[in-house]
Every structure is written in C-alpha cells, then in structure tokens.
BALO-775040 format. One line per field, with one value per residue: residue in three letters; x, y, z of N, C-alpha, C in turn. Coordinates in nm, 3 decimals. Example, Ala and Ser with C-alpha at 12.3 -4.5 7.8 and 13.67 -1.06 7.14 Angstrom:
<pts>
residu: [Ala:Ser]
n_xx: [1.319:1.285]
n_yy: [-0.569:-0.225]
n_zz: [0.780:0.708]
ca_xx: [1.230:1.367]
ca_yy: [-0.450:-0.106]
ca_zz: [0.780:0.714]
c_xx: [1.320:1.290]
c_yy: [-0.330:0.003]
c_zz: [0.780:0.787]
</pts>
This chain:
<pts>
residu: [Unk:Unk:Unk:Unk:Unk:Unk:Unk:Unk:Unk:Unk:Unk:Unk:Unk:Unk:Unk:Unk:Unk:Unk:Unk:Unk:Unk:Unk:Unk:Unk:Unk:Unk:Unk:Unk:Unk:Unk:Unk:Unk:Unk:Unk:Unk:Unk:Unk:Unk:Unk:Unk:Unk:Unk:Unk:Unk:Unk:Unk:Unk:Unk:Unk:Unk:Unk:Unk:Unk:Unk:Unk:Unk:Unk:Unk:Unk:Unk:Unk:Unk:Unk:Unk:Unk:Unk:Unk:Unk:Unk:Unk:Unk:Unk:Unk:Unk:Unk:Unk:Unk:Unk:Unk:Unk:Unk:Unk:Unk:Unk:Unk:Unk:Unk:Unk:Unk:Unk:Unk:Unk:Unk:Unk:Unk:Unk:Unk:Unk:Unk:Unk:Unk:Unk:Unk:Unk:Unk:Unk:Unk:Unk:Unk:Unk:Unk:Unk:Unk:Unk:Unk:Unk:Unk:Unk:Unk:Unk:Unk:Unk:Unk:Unk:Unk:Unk:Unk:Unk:Unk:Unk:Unk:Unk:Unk:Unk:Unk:Unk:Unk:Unk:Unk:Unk:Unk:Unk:Unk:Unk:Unk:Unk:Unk:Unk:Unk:Unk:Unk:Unk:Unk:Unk:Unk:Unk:Unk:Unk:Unk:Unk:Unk:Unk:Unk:Unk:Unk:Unk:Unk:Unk:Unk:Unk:Unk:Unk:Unk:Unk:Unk:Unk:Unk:Unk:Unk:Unk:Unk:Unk:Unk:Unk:Unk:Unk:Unk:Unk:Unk:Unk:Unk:Unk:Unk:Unk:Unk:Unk:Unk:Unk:Unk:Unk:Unk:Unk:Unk:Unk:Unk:Unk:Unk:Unk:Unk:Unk:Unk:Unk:Unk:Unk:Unk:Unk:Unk:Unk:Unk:Unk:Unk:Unk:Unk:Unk:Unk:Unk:Unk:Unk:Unk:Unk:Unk:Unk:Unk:Unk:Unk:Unk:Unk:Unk:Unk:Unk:Unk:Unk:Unk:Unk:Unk:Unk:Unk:Unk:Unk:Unk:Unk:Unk:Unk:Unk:Unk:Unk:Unk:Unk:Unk:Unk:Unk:Unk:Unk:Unk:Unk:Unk:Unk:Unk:Unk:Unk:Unk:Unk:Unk:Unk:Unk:Unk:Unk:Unk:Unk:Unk:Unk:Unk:Unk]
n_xx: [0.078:0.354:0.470:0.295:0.178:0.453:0.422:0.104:-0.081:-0.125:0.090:0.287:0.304:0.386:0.598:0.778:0.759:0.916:1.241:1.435:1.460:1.351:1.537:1.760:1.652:1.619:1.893:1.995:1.843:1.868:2.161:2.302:2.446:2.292:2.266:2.132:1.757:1.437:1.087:0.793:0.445:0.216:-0.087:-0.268:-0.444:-0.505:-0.648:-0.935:-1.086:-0.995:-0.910:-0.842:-0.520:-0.298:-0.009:0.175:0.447:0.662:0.939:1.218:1.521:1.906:1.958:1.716:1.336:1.138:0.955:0.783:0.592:0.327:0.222:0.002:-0.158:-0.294:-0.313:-0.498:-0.393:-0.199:0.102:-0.021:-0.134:0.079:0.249:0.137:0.165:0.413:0.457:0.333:0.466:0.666:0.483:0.381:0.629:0.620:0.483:0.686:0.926:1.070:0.996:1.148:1.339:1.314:1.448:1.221:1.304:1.077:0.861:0.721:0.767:0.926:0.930:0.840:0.874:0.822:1.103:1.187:1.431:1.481:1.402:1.349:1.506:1.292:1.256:1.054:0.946:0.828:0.654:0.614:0.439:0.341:0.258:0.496:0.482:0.555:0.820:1.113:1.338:1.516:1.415:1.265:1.329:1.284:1.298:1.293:1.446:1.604:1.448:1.634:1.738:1.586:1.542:1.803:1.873:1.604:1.612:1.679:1.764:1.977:2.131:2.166:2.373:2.665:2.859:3.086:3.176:2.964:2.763:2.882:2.899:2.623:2.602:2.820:2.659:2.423:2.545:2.612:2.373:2.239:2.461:2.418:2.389:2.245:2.098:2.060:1.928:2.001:1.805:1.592:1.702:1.770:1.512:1.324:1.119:1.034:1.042:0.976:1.002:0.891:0.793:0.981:1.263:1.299:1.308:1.504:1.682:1.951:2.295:2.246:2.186:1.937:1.792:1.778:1.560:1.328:1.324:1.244:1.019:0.856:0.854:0.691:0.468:0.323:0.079:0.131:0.349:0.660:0.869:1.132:1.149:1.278:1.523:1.791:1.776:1.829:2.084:2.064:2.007:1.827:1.619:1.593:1.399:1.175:1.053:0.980:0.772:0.593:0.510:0.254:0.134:0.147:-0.020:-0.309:-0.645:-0.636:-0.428:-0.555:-0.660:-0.963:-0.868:-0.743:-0.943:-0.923:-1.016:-1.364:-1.537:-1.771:-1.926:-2.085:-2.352:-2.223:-2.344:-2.378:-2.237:-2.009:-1.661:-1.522:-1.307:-1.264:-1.180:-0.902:-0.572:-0.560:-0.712]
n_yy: [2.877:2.694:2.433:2.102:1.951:1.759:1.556:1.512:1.214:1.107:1.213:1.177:0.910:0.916:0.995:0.815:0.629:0.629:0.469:0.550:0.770:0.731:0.529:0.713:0.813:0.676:0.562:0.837:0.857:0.652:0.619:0.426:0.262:0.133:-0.139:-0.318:-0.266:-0.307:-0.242:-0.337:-0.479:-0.246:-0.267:-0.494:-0.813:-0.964:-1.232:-1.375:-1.278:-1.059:-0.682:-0.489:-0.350:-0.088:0.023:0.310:0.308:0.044:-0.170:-0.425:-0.419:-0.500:-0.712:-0.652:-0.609:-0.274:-0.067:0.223:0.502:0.770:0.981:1.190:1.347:1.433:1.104:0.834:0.587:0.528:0.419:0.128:0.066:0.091:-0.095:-0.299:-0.331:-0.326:-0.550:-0.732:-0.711:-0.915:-1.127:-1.122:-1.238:-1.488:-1.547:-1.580:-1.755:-2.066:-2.391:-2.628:-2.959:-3.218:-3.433:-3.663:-3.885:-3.971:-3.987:-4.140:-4.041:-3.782:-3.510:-3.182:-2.844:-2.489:-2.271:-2.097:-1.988:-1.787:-1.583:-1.209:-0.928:-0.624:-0.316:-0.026:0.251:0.582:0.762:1.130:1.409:1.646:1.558:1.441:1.268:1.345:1.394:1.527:1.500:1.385:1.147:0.851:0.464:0.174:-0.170:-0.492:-0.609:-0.808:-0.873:-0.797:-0.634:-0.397:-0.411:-0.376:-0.090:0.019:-0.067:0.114:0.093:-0.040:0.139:0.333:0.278:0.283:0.074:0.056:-0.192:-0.401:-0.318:-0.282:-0.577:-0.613:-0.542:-0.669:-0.941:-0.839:-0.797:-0.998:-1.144:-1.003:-1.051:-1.278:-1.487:-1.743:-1.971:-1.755:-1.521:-1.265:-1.147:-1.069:-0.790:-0.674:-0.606:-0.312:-0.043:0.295:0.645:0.912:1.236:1.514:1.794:1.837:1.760:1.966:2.193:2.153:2.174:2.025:1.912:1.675:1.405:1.389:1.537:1.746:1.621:1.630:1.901:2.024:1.878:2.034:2.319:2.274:2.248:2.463:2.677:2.936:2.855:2.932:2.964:3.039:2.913:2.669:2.680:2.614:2.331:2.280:2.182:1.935:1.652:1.437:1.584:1.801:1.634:1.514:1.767:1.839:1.677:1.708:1.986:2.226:2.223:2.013:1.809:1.625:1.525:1.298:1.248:1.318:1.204:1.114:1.353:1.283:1.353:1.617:1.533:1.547:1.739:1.809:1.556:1.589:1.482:1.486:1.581:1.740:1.696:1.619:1.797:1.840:2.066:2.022:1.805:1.873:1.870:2.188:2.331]
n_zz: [-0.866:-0.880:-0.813:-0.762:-0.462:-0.329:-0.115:-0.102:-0.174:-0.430:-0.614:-0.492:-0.517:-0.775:-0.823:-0.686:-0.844:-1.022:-1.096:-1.054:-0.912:-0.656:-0.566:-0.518:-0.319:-0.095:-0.066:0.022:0.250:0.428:0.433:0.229:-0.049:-0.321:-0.502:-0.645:-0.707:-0.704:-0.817:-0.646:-0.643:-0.512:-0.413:-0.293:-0.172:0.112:0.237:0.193:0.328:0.470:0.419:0.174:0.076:0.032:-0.048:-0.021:-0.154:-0.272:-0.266:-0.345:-0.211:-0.307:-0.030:0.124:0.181:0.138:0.255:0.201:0.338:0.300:0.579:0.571:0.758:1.124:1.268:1.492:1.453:1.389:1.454:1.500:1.243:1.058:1.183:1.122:0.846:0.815:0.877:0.687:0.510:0.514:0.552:0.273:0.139:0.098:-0.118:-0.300:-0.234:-0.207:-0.189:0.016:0.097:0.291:0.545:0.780:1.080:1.206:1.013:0.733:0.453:0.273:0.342:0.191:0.300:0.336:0.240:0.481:0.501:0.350:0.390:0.381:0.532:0.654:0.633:0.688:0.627:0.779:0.642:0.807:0.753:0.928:1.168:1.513:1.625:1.895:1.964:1.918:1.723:1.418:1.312:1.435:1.464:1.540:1.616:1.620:1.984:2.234:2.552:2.767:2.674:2.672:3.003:3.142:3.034:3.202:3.484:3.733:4.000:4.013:3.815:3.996:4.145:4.273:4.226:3.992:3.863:3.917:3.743:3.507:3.465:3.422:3.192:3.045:3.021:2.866:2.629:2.561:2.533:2.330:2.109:2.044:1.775:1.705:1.476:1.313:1.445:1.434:1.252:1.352:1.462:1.263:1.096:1.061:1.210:1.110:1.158:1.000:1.081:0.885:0.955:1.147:1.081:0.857:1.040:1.239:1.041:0.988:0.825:0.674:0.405:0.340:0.430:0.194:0.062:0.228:0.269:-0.016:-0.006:0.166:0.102:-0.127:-0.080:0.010:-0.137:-0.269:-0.350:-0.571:-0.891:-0.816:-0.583:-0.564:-0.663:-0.597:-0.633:-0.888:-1.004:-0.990:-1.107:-1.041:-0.848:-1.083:-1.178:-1.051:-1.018:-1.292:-1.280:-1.128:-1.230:-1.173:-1.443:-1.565:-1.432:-1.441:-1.456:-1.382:-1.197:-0.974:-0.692:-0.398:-0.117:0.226:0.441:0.704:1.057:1.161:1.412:1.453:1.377:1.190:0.899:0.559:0.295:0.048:-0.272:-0.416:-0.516:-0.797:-0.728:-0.462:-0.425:-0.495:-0.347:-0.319:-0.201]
ca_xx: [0.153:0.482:0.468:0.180:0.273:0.516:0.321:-0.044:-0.034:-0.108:0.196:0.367:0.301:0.381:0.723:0.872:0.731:1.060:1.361:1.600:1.410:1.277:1.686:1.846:1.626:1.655:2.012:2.034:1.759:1.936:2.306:2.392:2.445:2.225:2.352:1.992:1.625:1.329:1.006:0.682:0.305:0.151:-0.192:-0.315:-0.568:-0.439:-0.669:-1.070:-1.161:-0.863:-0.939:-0.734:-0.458:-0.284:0.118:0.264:0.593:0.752:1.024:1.345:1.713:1.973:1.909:1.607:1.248:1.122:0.798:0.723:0.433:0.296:0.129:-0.023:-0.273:-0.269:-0.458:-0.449:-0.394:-0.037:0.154:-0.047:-0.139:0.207:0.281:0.051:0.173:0.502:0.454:0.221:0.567:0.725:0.468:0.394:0.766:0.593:0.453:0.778:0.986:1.055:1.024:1.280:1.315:1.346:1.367:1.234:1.312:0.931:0.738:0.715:0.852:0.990:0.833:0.840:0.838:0.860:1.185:1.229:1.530:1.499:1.280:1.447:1.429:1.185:1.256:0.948:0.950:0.625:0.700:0.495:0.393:0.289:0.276:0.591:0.477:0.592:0.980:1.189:1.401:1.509:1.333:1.281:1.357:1.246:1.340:1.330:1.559:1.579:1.422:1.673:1.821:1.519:1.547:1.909:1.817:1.543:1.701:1.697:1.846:2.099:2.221:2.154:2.455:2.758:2.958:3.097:3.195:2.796:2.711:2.927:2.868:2.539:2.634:2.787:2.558:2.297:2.624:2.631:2.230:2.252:2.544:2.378:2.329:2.201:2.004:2.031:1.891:2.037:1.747:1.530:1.717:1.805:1.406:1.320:1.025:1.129:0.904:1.085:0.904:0.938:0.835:1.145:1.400:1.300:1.358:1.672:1.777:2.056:2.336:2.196:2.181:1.822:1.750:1.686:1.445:1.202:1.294:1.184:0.858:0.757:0.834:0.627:0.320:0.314:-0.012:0.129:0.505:0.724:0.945:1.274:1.150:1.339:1.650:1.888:1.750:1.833:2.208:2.030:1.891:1.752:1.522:1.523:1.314:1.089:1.018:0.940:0.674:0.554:0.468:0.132:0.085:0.196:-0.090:-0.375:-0.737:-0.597:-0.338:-0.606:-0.762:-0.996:-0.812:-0.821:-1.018:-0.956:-1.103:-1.486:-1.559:-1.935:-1.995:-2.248:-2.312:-2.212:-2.439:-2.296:-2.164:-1.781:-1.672:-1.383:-1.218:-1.250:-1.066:-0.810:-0.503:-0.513:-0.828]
ca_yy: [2.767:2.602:2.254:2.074:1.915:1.583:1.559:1.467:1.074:1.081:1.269:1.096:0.727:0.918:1.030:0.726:0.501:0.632:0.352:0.640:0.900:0.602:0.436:0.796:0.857:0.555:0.586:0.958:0.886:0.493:0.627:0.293:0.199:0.006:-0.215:-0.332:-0.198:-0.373:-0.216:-0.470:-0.414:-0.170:-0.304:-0.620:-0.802:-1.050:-1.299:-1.371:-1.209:-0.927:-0.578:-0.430:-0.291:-0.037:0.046:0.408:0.236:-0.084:-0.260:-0.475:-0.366:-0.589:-0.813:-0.670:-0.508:-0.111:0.024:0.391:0.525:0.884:1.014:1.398:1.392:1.342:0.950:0.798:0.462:0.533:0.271:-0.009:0.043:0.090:-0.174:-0.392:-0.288:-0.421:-0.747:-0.754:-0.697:-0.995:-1.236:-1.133:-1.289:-1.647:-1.570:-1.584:-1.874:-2.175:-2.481:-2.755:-3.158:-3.259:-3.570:-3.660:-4.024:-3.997:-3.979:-4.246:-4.001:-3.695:-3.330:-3.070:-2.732:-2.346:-2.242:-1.978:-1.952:-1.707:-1.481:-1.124:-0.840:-0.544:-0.179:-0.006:0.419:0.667:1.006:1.207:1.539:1.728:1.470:1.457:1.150:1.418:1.373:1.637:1.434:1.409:1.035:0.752:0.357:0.086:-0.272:-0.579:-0.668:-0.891:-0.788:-0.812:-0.459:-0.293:-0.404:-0.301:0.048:0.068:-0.118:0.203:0.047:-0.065:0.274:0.431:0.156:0.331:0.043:-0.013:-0.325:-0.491:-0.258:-0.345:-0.728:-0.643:-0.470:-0.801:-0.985:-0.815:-0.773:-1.150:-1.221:-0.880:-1.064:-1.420:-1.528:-1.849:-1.972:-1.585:-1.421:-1.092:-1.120:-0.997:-0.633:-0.634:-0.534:-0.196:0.066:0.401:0.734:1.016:1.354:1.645:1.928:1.843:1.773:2.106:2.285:2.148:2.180:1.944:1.878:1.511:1.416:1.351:1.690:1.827:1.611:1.691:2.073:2.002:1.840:2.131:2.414:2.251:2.215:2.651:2.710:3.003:2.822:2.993:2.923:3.036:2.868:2.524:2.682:2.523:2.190:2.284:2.174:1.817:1.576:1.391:1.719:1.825:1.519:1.547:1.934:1.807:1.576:1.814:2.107:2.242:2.230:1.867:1.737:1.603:1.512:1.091:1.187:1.341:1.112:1.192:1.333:1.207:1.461:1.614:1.495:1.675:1.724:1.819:1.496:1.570:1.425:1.556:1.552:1.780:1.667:1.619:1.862:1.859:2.133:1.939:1.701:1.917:1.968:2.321:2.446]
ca_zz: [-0.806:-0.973:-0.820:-0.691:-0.349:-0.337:0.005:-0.177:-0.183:-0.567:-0.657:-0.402:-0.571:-0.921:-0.822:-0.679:-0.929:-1.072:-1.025:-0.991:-0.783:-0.524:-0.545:-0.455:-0.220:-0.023:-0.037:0.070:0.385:0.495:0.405:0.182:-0.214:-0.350:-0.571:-0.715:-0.659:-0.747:-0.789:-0.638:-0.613:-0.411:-0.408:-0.243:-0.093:0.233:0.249:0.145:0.468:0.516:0.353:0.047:0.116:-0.065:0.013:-0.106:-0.234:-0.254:-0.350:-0.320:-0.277:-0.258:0.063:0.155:0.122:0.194:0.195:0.253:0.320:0.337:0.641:0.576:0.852:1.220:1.283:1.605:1.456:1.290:1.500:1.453:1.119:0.974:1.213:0.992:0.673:0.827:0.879:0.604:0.351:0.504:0.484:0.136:0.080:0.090:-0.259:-0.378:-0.133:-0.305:-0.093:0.051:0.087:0.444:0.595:0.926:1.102:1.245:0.939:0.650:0.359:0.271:0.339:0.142:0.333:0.296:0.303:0.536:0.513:0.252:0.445:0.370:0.647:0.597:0.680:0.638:0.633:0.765:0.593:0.854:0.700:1.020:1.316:1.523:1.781:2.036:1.927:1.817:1.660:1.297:1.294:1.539:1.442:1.604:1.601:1.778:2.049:2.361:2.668:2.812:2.656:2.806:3.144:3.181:3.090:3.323:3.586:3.773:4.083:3.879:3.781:4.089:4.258:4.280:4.185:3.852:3.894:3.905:3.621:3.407:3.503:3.420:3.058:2.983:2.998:2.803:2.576:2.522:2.470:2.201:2.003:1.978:1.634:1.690:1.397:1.243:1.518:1.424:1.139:1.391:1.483:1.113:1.064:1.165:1.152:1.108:1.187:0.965:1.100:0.802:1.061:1.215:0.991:0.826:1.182:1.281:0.950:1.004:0.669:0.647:0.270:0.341:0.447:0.103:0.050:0.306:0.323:-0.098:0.003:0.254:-0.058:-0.240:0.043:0.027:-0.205:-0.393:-0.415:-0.695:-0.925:-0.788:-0.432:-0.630:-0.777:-0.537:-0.691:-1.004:-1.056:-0.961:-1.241:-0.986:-0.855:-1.213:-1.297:-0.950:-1.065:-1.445:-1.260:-1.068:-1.263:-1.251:-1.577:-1.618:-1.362:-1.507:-1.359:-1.346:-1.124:-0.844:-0.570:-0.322:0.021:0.324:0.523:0.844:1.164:1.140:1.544:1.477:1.318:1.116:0.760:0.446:0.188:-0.069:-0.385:-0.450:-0.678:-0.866:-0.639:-0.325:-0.453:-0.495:-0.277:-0.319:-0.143]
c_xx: [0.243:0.467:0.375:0.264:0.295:0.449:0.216:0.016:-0.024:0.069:0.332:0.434:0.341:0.498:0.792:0.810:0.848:1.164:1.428:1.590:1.407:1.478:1.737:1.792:1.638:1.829:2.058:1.960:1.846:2.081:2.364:2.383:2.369:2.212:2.234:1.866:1.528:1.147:0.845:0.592:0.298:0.021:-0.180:-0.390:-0.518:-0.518:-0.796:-1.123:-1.121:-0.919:-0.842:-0.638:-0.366:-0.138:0.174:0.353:0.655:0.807:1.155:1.468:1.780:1.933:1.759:1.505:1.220:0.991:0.854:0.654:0.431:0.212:0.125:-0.089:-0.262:-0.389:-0.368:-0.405:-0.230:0.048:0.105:-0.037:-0.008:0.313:0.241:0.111:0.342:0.559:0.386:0.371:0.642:0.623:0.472:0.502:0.721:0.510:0.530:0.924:0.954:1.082:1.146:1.223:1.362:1.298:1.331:1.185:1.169:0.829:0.798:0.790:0.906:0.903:0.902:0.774:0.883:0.997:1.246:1.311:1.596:1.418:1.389:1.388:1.353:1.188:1.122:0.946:0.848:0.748:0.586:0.516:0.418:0.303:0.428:0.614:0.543:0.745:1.000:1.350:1.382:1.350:1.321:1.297:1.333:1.247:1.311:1.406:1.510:1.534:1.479:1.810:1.746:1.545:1.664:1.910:1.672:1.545:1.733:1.750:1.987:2.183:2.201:2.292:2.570:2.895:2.937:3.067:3.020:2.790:2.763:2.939:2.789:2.500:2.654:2.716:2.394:2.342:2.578:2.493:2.237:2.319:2.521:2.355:2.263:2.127:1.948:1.933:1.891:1.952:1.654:1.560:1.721:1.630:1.370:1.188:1.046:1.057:1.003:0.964:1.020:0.936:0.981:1.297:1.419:1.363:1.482:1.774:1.923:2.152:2.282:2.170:2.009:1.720:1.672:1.582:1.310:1.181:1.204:0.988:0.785:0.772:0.742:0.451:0.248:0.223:0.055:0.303:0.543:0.809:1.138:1.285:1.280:1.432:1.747:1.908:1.763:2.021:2.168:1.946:1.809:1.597:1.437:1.374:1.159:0.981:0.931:0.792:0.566:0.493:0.305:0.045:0.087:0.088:-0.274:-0.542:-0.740:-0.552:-0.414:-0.739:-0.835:-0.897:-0.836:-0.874:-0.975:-1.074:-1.241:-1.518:-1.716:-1.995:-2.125:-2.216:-2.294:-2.260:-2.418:-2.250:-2.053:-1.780:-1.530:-1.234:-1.201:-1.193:-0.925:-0.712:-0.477:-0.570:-0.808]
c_yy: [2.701:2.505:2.248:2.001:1.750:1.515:1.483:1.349:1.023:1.111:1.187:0.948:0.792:0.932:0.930:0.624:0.516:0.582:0.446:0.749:0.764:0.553:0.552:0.851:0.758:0.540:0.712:0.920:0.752:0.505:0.489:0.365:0.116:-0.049:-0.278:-0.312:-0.268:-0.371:-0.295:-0.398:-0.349:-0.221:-0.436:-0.694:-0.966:-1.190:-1.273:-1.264:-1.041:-0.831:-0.574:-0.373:-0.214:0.044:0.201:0.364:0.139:-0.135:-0.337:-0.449:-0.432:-0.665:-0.783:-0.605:-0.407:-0.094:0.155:0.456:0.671:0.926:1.171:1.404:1.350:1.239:0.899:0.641:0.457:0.425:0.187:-0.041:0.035:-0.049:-0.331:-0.413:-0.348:-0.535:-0.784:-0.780:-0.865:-1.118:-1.260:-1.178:-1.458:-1.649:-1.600:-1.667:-1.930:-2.249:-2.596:-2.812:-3.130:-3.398:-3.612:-3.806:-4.047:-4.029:-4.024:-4.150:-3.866:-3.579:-3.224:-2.899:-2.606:-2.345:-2.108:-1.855:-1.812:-1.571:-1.333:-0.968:-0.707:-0.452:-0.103:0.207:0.507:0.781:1.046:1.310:1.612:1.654:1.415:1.302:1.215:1.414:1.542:1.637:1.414:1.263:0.968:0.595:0.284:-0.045:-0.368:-0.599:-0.755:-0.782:-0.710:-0.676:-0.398:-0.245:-0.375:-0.174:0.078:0.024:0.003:0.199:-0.012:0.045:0.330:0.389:0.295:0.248:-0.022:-0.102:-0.422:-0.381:-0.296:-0.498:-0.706:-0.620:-0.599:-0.882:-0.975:-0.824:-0.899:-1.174:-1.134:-0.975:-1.220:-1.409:-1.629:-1.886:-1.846:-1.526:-1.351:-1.057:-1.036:-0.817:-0.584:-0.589:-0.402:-0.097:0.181:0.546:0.808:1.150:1.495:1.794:1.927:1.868:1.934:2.216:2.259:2.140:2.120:1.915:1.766:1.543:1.392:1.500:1.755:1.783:1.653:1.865:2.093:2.012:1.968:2.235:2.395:2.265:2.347:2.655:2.801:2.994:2.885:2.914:2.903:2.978:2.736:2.590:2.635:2.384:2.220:2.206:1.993:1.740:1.538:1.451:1.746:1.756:1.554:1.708:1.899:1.727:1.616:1.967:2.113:2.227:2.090:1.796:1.753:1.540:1.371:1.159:1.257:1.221:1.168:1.213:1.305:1.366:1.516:1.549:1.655:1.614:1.742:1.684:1.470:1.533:1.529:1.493:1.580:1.695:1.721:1.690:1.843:1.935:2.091:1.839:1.733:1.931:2.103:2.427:2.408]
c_zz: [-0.911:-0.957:-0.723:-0.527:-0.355:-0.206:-0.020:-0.210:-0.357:-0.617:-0.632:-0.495:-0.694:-0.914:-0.820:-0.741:-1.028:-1.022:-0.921:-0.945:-0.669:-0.467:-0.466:-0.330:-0.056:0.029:0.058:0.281:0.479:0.504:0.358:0.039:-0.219:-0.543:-0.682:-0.640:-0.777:-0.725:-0.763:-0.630:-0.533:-0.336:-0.432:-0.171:-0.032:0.210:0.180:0.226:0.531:0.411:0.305:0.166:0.022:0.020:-0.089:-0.219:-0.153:-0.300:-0.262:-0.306:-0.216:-0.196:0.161:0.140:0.205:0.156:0.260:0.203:0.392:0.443:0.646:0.721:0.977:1.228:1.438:1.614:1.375:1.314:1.466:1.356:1.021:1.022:1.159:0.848:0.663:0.769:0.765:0.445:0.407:0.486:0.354:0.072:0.050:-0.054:-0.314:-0.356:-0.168:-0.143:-0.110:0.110:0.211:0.467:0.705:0.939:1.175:1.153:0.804:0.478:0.386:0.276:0.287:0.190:0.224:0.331:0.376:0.597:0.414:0.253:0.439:0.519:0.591:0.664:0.620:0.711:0.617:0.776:0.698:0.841:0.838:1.135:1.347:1.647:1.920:2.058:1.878:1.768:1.496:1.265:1.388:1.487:1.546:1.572:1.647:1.844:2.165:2.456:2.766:2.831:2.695:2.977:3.223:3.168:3.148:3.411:3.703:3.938:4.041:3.855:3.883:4.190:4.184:4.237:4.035:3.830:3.841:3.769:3.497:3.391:3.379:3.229:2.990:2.927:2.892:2.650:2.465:2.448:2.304:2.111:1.960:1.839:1.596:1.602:1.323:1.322:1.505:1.325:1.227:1.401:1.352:1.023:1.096:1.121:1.184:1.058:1.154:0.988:1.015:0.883:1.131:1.185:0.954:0.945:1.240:1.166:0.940:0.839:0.662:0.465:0.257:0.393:0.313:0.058:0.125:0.290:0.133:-0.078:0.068:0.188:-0.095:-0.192:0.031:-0.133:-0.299:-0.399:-0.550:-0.713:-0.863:-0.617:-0.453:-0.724:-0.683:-0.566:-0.797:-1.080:-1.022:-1.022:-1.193:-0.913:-0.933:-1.239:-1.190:-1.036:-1.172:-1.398:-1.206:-1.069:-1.281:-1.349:-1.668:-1.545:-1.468:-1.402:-1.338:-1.216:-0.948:-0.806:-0.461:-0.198:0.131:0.399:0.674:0.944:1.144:1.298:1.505:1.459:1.220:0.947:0.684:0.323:0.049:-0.116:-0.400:-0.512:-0.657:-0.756:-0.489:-0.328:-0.435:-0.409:-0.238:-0.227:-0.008]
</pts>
C-alpha cells in the first residue's frame, strides 16, 4: 500500500490540520477565495451535563465558520447528529461575542447584553464515504427558508391551474417574503448544511474543481493502492503535500484510533482483546 486512506478519521484530522490543504479545499468544494482562514478547536465539552464532543475540522474564513466532518459508515442518526454539531458551532460563537450598553426607559440603569449582532453564519460539510441519503446527486444543501417557499412548491393545485396569471401572483409573493431583510434576516438562508456524497461525485465524475478531491480520497480507500494510482496529483503541491502525509511509511502508531465498527446484527459481545491490527484500517 502507498497511501493509507484520507477516508480514516485520523488521517483525515492530520491532513486538514494543514492551513493550506483545509483553505484550498474549501475553496475548490464552496467555489470562493478566502481571503483569511482560521483554524479553532475541535474538541469540546457543551455544558456540565452535555457529552464531549469532538468536530473533524474547524475553523473561520472571512465572515464565517465551517466544520466538516467525516462520515465512513452508514448511521441512522446522520441528520440529527450533524444537525447538532451545527448549531453547536454557532453557539460556541458566544465564547467569543463581546457585549453592548443598552438603555431601556423601563429599568433603573443600563444593561449590558450579548451582542448578537456579531453572530457569524455556519456552513457545516458531511463528507459521506459510502452513504448516498438515496440522492444521486453530487451533494445536497440545506438551509433555512420561509415556509412559505415550501408551500408554493407543493401547492399542487396551484400548478395544476392553467392560469399564469394566479401563479405568478402567487411567485410574487413568496418572491417578496424570500427578499425581506428585516433585521438581517437573510442571516438565516446564509447558514447551510451540506451532505457531499463521494460515491457519487466519483460516478458522475463531473469537471467540478472538487472532484479531484474525492475521486483522491476513494484511490486511496483501495487496500493494495499504488504508486502511479496518484500521478495525476503530482504536478500539484497541494496533493504533493497530502501524498507526503500520507505515505505508509510516514504513519506512525499515534496517528491510529480505534474504528468505528460496523453494525454487528448478531449482537453478541466481544470479548477478545484489541489488537493492534484491528485497529487498523487495513484489515
């Protein structure tokens, strides 16, 4: 084997703990510049009561924060939990929200709140290895919006009318609530969670600049991978460096964690002792 797999969550967290692997990749998968990147904890623990929690990758760019997080295995809890890990990046912004003076003609002095005005939005990215959520689509994104954009596309009396005229009334209208800004409204759509499936990409092989990364990661997944599988990544420092991080021969017994396990249908315990090679990605 040439390279261990970028797949395996260790490897994973070892790669983009690099500014300028984590920056280009972000760029290549979101199609922006980013102008500054700012790498934050991974590991954290919510409250007295709340369990650890432990984030692939995270950080800052420009106006706002990114996690992304590896999923190898199918779990039936993927939505919620990533839906957790969410919300979980924006409160964590109140560690770092300075408060403001307010005055209010009800109450005898001055209050000093949060200011939340400084709340930044939070795109948050599940690499899924193997699980496709039943898409066959490169990715899926998801946002908030008004209801009020649902219920015009499923309005199915609505589209079934023959006249323009009401439909496009009805477009308006949803037009109008969509383009409120009232009090930065648009902070809401400006969040998004965003299900990138690698079986897929790989299969529709699409040019996307985000392509080589995944078709990369699933090279690398192939047990007796070779060397010349990664010569197309070779005219690429950014690769280069991935590859350099990545070599067999460069992995060490720190950088393995236990894996998560398939689903065992028998249920029965396991008693055996861990060994070394079960640890392993390889077996």
């Amino acid at each position: 084997m040439y390279l261990v797999p970028l797949n395996y969550d260790p490897f994973f967290k070892k790669i983009f703990s690099d500014v300028r692997i984590s920056k280009r990749f972000l760029e290549d998968f979101l199609n922006i510049t980013i102008q500054k990147i700012e790498l934050l904890p991974i590991d954290t623990k919510i409250t007295n009561k709340a369990s650890f929690v432990s984030f692939d990758f995270r950080c800052k760019i420009d106006d706002q924060y990114v996690i992304i997080d590896m999923q190898q295995w199918y779990k039936s809890d993927v939505v919620k939990r990533f839906y957790v890990y969410h919300a979980l990046d924006t409160v964590l912004q109140l560690e770092t929200i300075d408060n403001k003076h307010t005055e209010n003609e009800n109450l005898p002095k001055t209050q000093s709140l949060k200011n939340y005005d400084h709340i930044l939005p939070v795109i948050t990215i599940v690499w899924l290895v193997s699980d496709t959520l039943g898409f066959t689509d490169d990715y899926i994104s998801y946002s908030p919006q008004p209801d009020a954009a649902s219920s015009f596309i499923y309005d199915h009396q609505l589209w079934q009318s023959n006249n323009l005229e009401t439909l496009l009334e009805a477009r308006q209208k949803c037009l109008k609530i969509l383009d409120n800004n009232s009090k930065n409204l648009h902070f809401m759509k400006q969040n998004k969670l965003i299900y990138a499936f690698q079986k897929n990409i790989v299969k529709n092989t699409k040019h996307e600049k985000y392509y080589e990364w995944f078709e990369f990661a699933e090279r690398s997944l192939k047990k007796n991978n070779q060397e010349a599988d990664f010569d197309k990544y070779r005219k690429d420092e950014v690769f280069m460096e991935i590859m350099r991080r990545l070599q067999s021969g460069n992995v060490t017994n720190n950088d393995f964690e236990r894996k998560p396990r398939k689903p065992n249908n028998n249920n029965k315990k396991q008693t055996k002792k861990t060994t070394q090679q079960e640890l392993s990605p390889f077996n």
